[in-house]
C-alpha positions in Angstrom: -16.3 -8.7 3.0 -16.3 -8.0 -0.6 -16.5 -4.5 0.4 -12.7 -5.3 1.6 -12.1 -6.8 -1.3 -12.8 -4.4 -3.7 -11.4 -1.8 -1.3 -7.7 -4.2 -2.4 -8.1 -3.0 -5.7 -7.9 0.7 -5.1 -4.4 0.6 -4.7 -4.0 -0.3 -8.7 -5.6 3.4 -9.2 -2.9 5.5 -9.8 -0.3 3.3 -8.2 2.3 5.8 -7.6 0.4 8.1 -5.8 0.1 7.6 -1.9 -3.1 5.7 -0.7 -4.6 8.6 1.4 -5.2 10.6 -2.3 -8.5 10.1 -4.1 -9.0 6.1 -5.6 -11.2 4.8 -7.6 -14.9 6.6 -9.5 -16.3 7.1 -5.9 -13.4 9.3 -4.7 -12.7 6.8 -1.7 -9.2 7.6 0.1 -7.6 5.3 2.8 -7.2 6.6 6.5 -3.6 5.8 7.3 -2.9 6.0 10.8 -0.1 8.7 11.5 3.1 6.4 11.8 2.3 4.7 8.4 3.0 7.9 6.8 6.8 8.0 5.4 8.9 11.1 6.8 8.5 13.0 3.8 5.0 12.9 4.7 4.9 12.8 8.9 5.0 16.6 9.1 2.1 17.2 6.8 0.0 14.8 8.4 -2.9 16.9 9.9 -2.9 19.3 6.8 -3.4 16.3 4.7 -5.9 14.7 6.5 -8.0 18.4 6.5 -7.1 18.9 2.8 -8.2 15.5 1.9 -10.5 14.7 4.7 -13.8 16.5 3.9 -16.5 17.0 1.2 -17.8 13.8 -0.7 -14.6 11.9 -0.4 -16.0 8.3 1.1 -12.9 7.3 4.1 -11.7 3.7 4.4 -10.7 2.9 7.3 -7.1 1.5 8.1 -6.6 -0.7 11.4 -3.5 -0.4 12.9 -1.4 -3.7 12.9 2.2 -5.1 13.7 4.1 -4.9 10.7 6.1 -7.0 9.4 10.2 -7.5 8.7 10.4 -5.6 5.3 13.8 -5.0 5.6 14.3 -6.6 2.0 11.6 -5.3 -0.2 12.5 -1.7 0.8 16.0 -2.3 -0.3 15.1 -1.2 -4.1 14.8 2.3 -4.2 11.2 3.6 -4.6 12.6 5.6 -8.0 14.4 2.4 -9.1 13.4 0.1 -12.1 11.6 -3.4 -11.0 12.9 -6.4 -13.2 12.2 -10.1 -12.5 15.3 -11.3 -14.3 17.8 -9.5 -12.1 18.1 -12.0 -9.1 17.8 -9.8 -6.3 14.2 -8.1 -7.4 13.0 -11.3 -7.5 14.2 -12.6 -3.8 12.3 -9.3 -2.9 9.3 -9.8 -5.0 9.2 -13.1 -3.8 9.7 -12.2 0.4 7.1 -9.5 -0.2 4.7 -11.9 -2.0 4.9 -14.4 0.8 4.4 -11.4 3.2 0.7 -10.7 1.6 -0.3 -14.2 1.4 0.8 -14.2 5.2 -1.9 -11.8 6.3 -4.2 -13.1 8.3 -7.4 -11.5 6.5 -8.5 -9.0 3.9 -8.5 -6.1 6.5 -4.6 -7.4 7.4 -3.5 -7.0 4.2 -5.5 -4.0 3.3 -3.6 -2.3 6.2 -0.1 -3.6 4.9 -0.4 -2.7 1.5 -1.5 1.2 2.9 2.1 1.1 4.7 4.1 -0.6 1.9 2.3 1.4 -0.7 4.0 4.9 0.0 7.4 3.1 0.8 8.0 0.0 -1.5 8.7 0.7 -5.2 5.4 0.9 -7.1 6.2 -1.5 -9.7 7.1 -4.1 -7.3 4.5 -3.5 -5.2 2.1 -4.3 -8.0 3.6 -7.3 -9.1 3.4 -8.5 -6.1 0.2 -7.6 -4.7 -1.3 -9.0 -8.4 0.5 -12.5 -7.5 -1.3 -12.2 -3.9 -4.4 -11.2 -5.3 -4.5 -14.5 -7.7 -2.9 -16.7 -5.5 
């Protein structure tokens, strides 16, 4: 289980780059199932997983799970600036936070965090995985 746990903190390595890129000293990579992958990414899917998928980079496996409504975290633009005093951020910090303590297990929230990591502005998303994380 730690394993899992230490797996969490790749997504801190390089934040705004997606999940299934190198992470961490060991050159681990996350495999995302293929509808996790944002459009921008859906039609590169098997090139990426060839390009990224061999030598001595150690997979991580991501289960497939039903996601949840994040209808409001997605509403900030992934290019946008994160701010906790503007009111709305934080009603969409707050919605994601309780979304990540919501998981069920590490494996859970290892798989959520893969999906909102390409889609979910990378500031927020640290925030509020780092709230998760200590909470």
């Amino acid at each position: 289980m730690s394993n899992n746990r230490d797996n969490l903190l790749r997504f801190f390595d390089r934040p705004t780059e997606p999940c299934f890129l190198q992470k961490g000293e060991d050159s681990a990579a996350f495999e995302v199932p293929d509808h996790y992958y944002p459009d921008k990414y859906k039609s590169l899917t098997n090139s990426l997983s060839n390009r990224f998928g061999s030598g001595d980079l150690r997979a991580i496996p991501v289960k497939n799970i039903a996601l949840p409504d994040l209808t409001l975290p997605l509403e900030l633009s992934y290019n946008d600036q994160f701010s906790l005093f503007v009111a709305k951020h934080r009603r969409m910090a707050g919605k994601l936070i309780d979304i990540f303590l919501n998981m069920r297990d590490v494996d859970d929230l290892i798989s959520l965090c893969s999906y909102c990591q390409m889609r979910i502005n990378p500031y927020m998303f640290n925030y509020c995985l780092s709230v998760a994380i200590l909470h």
